[in-house]
C-alpha positions in Angstrom: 39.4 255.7 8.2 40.5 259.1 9.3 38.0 261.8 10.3 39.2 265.1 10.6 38.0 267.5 13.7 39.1 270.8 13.2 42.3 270.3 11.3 43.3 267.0 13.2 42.2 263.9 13.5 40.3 262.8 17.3 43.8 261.0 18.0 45.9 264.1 17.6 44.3 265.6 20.5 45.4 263.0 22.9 41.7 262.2 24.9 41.4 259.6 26.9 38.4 257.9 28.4 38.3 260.6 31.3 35.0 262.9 31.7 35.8 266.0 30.5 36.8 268.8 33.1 37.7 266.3 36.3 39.7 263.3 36.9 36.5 260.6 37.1 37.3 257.4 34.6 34.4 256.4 32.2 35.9 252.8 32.4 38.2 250.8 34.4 41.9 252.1 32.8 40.4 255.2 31.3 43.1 257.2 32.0 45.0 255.0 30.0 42.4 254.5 26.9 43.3 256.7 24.1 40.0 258.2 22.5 40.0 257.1 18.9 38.0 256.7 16.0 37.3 252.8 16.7 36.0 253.8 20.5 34.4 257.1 20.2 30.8 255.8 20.5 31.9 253.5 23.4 33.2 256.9 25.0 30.0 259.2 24.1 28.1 256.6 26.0 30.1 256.6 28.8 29.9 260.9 28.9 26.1 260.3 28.9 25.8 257.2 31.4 27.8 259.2 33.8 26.4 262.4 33.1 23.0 261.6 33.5 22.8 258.5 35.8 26.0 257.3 37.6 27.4 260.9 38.5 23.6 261.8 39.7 23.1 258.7 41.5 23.8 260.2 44.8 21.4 263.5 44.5 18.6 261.5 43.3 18.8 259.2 46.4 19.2 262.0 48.6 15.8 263.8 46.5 14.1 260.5 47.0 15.1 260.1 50.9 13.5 263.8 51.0 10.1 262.8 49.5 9.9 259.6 51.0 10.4 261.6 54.6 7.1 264.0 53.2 5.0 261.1 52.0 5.3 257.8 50.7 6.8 257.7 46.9 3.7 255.6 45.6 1.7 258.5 46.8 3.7 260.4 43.8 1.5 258.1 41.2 -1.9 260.0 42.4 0.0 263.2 40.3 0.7 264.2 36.4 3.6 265.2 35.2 2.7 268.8 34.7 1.3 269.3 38.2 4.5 267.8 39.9 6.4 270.2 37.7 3.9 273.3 39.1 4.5 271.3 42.6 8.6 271.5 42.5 9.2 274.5 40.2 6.2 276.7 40.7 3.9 278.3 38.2 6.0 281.7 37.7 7.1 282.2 34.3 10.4 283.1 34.2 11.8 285.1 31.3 15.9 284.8 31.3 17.6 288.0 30.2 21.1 288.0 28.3 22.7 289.7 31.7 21.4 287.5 33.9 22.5 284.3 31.7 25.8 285.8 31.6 26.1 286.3 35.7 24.5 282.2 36.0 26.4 280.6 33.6 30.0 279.6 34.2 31.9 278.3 31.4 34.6 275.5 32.0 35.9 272.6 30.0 37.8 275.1 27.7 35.3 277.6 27.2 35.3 281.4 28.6 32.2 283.8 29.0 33.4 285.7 25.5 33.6 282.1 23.6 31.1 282.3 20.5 29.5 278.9 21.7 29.1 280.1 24.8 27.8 283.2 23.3 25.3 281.8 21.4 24.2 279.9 23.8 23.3 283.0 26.0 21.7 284.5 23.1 19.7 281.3 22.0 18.1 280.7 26.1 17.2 284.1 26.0 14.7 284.0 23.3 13.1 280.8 24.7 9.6 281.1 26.7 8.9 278.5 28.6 6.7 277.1 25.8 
C-alpha cells in the first residue's frame, strides 16, 4: 500500500525519525530510520512524546522548582483551574491583531511569513476571542 502526499509517496521525501527542524532523534538510530508507510504512526508518536513531554521535561522542572520555592505544590490543590489560569496569565483579555501575529510568529521547518499555511494561520488566531 502506497499513499500518495503531494505527488509522492512519504518514502520519496527521504524523512527519517529525526524531529523536524533540529538534529534530536525520536528513537535510538533515528537518523538512520527511514520514515515509511509501515512506521509513520510509530513516528507521529514520537513528534508528540517529544514535543509535549520529553523536550519540555526540563522547563517544567525548572517551573515546578519555582513554585515549590513560593509555596508548597500541594498547596496548588486548594485552587481551580480557571483561577490558576487568572493567577499565571492574568485576567486581561487580549485581542491579537493580524500585524502583531505577523511580528510574533516566526516560521521555520520550511515555512516563510508569505506561506498560505502560515497565512492562514495569522488570519484564523486573529478572529479568536479568548472564548
Amino acid at each position: 500500500y502506497q499513499r500518495r502526499v503531494r505527488g509522492g509517496t512519504l518514502e520519496d521525501y527521504c524523512l527519517d525519525f529525526i524531529l523536524p527542524g533540529s538534529d534530536v532523534e525520536l528513537s535510538p538510530g533515528g537518523r538512520n530510520t527511514a520514515l515509511t508507510i509501515h512506521n509513520v504512526e510509530d513516528y507521529l508518536c514520537a513528534v508528540v512524546n517529544f514535543t509535549l513531554k520529553e523536550g519540555v521535561r526540563k522547563q517544567m522542572e525548572a517551573v515546578r522548582t519555582g513554585f515549590s520555592s513560593v509555596m508548597p505544590l500541594a498547596n496548588l490543590q486548594l485552587f481551580y483551574a480557571n483561577e490558576m489560569k487568572i493567577l499565571l496569565c492574568g485576567t486581561a483579555e487580549e485581542k491579537w491583531s493580524e500585524d502583531d501575529l505577523k511580528t510574533a510568529i516566526q516560521p521555520d521547518h520550511g515555512y516563510t511569513s508569505q506561506s498560505s499555511a502560515v497565512l492562514f494561520l495569522i488570519q484564523v488566531m486573529s478572529t479568536l476571542n479568548g472564548d
